[in-house]
C-alpha positions in Angstrom: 5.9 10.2 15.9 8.3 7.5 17.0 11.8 8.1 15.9 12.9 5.4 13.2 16.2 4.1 14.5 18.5 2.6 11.4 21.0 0.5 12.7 23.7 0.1 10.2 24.4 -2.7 8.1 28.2 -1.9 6.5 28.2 -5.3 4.2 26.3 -2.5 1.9 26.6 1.0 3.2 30.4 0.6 2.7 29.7 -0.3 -1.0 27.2 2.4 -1.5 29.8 5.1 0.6 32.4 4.7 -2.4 29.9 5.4 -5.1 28.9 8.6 -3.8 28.9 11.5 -6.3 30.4 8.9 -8.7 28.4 9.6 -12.3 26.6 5.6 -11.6 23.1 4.8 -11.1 23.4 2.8 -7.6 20.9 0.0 -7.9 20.0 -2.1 -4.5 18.2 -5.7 -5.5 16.6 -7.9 -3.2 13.4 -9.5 -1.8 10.5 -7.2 0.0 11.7 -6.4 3.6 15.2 -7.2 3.5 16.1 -4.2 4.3 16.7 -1.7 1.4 14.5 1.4 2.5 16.3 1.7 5.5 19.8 1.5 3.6 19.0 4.0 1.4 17.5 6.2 4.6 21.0 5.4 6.2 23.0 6.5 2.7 20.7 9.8 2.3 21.9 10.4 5.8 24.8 10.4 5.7 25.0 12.3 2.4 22.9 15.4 4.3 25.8 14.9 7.3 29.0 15.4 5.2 26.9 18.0 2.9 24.1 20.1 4.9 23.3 21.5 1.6 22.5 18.8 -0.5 19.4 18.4 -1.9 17.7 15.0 -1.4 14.6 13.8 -3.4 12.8 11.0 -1.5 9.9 9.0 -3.5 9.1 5.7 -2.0 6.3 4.2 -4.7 5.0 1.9 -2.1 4.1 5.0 -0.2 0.6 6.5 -0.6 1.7 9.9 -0.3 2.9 9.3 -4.4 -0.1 7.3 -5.7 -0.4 10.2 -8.0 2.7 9.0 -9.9 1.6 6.6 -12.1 3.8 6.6 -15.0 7.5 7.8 -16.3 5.9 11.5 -17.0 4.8 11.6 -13.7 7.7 10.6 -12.3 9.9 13.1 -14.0 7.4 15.9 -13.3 8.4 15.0 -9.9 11.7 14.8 -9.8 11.9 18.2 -11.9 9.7 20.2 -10.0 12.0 19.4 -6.6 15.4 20.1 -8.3 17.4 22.7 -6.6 20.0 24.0 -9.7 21.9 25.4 -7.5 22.5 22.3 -5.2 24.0 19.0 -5.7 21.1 16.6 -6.3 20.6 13.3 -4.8 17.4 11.2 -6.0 16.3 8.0 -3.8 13.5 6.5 -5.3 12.2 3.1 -3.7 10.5 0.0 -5.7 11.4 1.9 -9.3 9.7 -1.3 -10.9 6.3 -0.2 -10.3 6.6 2.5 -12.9 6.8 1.3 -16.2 9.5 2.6 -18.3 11.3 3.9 -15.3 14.9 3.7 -17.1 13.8 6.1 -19.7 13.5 9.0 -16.9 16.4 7.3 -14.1 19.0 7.9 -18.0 17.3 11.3 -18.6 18.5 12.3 -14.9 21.8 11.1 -15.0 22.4 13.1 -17.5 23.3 15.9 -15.6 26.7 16.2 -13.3 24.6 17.6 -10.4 22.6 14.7 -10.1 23.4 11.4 -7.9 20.6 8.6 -8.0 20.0 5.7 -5.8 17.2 3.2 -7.1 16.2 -0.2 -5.3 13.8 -3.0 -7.1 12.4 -6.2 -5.7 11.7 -7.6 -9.0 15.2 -8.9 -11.2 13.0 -8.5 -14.4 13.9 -4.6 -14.0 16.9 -5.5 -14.6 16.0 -7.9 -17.6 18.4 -7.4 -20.9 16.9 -4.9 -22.5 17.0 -2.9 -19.4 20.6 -3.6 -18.4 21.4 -3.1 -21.7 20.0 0.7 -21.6 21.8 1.5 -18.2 25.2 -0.6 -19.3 27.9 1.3 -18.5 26.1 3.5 -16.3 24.9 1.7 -13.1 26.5 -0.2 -10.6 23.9 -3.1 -8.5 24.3 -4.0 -5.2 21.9 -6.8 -4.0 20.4 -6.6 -0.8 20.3 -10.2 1.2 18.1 -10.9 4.4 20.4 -10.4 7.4 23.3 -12.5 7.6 24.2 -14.2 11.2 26.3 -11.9 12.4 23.7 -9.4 11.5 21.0 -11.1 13.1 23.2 -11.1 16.8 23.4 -7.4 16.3 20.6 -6.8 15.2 18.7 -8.4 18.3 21.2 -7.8 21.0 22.2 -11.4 21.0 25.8 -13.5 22.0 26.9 -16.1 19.4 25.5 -19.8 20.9 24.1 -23.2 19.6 20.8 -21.6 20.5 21.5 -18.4 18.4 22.4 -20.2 15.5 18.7 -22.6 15.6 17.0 -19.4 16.0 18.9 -18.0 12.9 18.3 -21.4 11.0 14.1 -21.4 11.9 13.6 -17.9 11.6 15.8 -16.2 9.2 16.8 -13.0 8.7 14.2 -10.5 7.8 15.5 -7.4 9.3 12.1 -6.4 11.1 12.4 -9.4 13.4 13.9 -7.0 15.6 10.5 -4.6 16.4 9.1 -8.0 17.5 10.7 -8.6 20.8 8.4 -11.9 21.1 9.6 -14.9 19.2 6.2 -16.6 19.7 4.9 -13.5 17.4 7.7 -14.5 14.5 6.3 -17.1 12.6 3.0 -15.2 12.1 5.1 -12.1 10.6 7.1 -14.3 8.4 3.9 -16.0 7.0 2.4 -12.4 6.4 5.4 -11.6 4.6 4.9 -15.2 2.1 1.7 -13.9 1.4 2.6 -10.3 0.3 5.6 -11.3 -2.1 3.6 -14.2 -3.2 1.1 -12.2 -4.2 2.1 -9.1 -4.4 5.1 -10.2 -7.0 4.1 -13.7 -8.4 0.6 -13.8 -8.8 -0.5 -9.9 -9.6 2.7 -9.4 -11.4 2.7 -12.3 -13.9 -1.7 -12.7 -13.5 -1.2 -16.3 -12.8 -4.3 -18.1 -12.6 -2.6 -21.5 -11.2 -2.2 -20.7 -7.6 -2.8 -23.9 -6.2 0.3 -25.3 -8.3 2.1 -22.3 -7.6 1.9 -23.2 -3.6 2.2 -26.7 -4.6 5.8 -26.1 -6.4 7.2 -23.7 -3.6 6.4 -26.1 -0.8 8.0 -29.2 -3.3 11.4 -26.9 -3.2 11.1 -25.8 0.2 11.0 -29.6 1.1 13.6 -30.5 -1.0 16.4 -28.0 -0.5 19.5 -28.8 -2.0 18.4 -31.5 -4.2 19.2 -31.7 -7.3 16.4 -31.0 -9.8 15.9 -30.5 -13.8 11.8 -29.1 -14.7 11.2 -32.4 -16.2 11.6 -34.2 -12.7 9.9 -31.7 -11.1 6.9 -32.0 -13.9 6.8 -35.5 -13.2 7.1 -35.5 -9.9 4.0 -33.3 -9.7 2.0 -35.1 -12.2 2.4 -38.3 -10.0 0.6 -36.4 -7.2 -2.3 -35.7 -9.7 -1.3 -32.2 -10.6 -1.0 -31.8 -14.3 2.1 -28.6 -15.5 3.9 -28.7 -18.1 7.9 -28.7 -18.3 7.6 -25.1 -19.7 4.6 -24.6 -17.0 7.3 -25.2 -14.5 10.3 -23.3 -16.0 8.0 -20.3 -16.1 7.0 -20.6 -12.6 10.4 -21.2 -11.1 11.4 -17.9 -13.3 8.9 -16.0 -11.3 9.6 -16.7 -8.0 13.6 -16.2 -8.5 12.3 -12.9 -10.3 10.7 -12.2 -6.5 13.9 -13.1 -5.1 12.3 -15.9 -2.6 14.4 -18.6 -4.5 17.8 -18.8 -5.9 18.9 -21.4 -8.5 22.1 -23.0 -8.1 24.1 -24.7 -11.5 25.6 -27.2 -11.9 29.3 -26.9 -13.3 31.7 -30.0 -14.9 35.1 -29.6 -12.3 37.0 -31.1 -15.5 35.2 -30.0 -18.4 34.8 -26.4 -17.0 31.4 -25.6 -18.4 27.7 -25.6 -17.3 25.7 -28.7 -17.5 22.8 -28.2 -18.8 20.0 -30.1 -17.2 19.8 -29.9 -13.6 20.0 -27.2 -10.7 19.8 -27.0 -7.1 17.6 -24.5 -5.4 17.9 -22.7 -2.2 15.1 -20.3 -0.5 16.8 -16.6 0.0 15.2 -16.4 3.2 15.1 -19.5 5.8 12.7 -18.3 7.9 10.6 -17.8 4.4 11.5 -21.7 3.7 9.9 -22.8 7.1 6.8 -20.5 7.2 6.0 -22.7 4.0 6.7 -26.3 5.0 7.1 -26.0 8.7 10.7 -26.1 10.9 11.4 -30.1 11.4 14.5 -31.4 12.7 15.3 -33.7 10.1 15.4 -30.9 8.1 18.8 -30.1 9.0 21.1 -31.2 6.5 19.5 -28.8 4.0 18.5 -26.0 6.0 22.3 -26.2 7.1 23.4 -26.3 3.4 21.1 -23.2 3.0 22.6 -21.1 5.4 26.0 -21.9 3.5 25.1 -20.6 0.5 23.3 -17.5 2.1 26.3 -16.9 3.7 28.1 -17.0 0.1 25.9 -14.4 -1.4 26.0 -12.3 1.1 29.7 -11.9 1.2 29.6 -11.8 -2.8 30.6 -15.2 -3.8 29.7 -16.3 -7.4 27.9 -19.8 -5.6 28.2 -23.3 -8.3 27.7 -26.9 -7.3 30.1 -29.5 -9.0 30.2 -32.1 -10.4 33.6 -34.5 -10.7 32.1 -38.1 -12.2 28.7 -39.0 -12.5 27.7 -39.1 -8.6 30.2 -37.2 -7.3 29.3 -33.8 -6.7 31.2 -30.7 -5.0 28.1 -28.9 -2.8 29.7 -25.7 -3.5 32.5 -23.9 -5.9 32.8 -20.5 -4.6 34.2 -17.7 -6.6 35.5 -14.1 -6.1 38.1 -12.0 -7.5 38.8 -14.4 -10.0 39.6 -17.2 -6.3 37.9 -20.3 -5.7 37.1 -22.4 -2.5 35.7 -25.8 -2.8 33.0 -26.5 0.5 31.2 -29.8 0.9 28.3 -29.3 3.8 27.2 -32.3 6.2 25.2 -32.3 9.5 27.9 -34.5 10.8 31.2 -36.7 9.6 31.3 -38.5 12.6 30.5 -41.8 10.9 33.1 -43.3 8.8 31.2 -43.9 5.5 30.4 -40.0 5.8 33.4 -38.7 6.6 35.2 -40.5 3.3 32.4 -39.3 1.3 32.8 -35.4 2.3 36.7 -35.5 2.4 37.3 -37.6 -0.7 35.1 -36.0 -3.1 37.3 -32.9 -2.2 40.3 -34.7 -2.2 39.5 -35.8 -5.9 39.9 -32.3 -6.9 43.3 -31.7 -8.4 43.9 -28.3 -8.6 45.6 -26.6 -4.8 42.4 -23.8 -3.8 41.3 -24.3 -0.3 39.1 -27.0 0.7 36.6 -26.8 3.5 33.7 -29.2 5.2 30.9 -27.5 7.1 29.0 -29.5 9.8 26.4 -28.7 12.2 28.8 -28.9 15.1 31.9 -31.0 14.4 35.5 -29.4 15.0 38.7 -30.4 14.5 42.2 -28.0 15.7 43.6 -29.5 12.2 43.4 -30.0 8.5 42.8 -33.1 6.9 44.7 -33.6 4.1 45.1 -29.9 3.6 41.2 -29.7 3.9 40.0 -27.9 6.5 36.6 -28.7 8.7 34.3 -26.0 10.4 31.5 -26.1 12.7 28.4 -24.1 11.1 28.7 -21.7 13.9 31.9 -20.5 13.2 31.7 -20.7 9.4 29.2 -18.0 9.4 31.1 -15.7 12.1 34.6 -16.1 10.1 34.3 -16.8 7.1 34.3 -14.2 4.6 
């Protein structure tokens, strides 16, 4: 058998190392093959290197060899019957949201001091309130992103380049891109992958009947990235290509596919006011390579596949991401928060042209209070700030900026 080589990815190993033995459930989140079997295969070794005795429980329930577990009794039968009492316990159970009732056994467990647990999920309704509100105060969640830029140079042996980055922006970052050493053979991967979490955790998972609007509604926000959208538009949008859904037809919908983690919704947030507005949100595709396997890779797609990878790179480095809004029509493309810090970032495929560049720079500049300021552009770079704001070329925002 082929040795499995796990290369390491410390954006969450690093988290997960300081949890260790702590009495928390550790929870990793994210969309199907991002990445989280391999993190928890890299946690549970590392575990076994600084402890040769611990005991480590392995159940992956996308694995055949624990079809027989079909429910939370047969789950904890599992877990109980390879229990050492004598050892410190660690339990890794992958894709915990295909047992109903799974919390009920993961609270029985942690329980007892000799037991660490590490669960992942690719479904946020296993987190849903009444879940988190049986685990509050007992688990910690880490999500799990498709691999960042500087990920995706490591993880395929690759320099930093103009050609890097539109390889990064067309093909994304699902991890096992890298066991594909032709690019040709990418696309076809990718589009296998759409089907499965289509599938797999839209349409079996919420027994949708609609498919045709469901298709029809990711390839609308895959072609309109970064637009500003309420349901109602959306609704009538739609119904003005023939397809009748109703605003709560297409709430529901957009729930299930952020549920799958293949879309995140971005709100919008009153700079003055300091609340949520309430119609209206932006919505970006976790994945880009995902985004392009449904509407195709075109260059005048830039400007929001660009703004995409911004706000990838935001999550991934654990940014709380908004968009603003100053007046009516002025708009902030992103308000970025963490540890309580903001940064303001406006995103452009250039600023060359004049009417541009006093769009970008003075919507910032009509921000009163003194956080950092920053424009992101394709490939425009300037050695200074203007006005205190400063610019970056995409390429080096998502190599420096953290």
């Amino acid at each position: 058998m082929e040795e499995i080589i796990i290369i390491n990815r410390p954006l969450y190993t690093e988290k997960l190392k300081s949890y260790i033995g702590k009495n928390l459930i550790k929870i990793l989140t994210g969309q199907r093959r991002v990445g989280k079997s391999y993190i928890l295969k890299y946690i549970a070794d590392y575990i076994k290197a600084i402890n040769p005795h611990a005991n480590i429980i392995n159940i992956n329930l996308e694995d055949f060899a624990f079809a027989h577990i079909k429910d939370a009794k047969n789950l904890f039968d599992e877990i109980s019957g390879r229990l050492l009492p004598s050892e410190k316990n660690y339990i890794f159970i992958d894709e915990v949201q295909e047992i109903n009732d799974f919390d009920r056994v993961i609270r029985s467990f942690a329980l007892q001091d000799d037991i660490d647990i590490y669960i992942t999920g690719s479904n946020s309704s296993m987190l849903s309130a009444e879940i988190a509100s049986r685990l509050a105060g007992r688990s910690i969640e880490i999500p799990v992103h498709p691999l960042s830029y500087n990920e995706f140079l490591h993880f395929h042996s690759l320099l930093p380049s103009k050609d890097t980055l539109m390889w990064y922006l067309q093909y994304g970052g699902l991890p096992y891109l890298k066991n594909l050493p032709e690019r040709s053979t990418w696309l076809e991967y990718i589009e296998g992958i759409v089907n499965a979490i289509v599938y797999r955790d839209v349409v079996s998972r919420h027994l949708i009947r609609n498919n045709d609007f469901l298709k029809r509604l990711m390839l609308f926000l895959a072609d309109n990235v970064g637009q500003i959208f309420s349901a109602k538009r959306i609704s009538d949008y739609l119904k003005s290509q023939k397809i009748q859904i109703s605003v709560g037809g297409v709430q529901s919908y957009i729930q299930y596919i952020s549920e799958a983690y293949i879309i995140n919704p971005c709100r919008r947030w009153d700079v003055d006011g300091k609340r949520f507005l309430e119609i209206g949100e932006k919505y970006y595709y976790e994945d880009l390579g995902i985004r392009n396997a449904i509407v195709g890779f075109k260059p005048n797609d830039l400007s929001g596949l660009i703004e995409n990878a911004v706000f990838n790179h935001l999550l991934i480095h654990s940014y709380k991401v908004k968009t603003g809004q100053l007046v009516k029509g002025v708009e902030i493309d992103f308000i970025a928060e963490k540890n309580s810090e903001f940064a303001y970032i406006q995103v452009a495929v250039t600023i060359i042209g004049d009417e541009t560049r006093k769009r970008e720079f003075g919507n910032l500049e009509m921000i009163k209070d003194n956080y950092p300021k920053f424009v992101v552009t394709l490939n425009d770079s300037f050695p200074n700030t203007y006005k205190g704001i400063k610019t970056f070329n995409l390429l080096d925002f998502l190599l420096n900026f953290e």
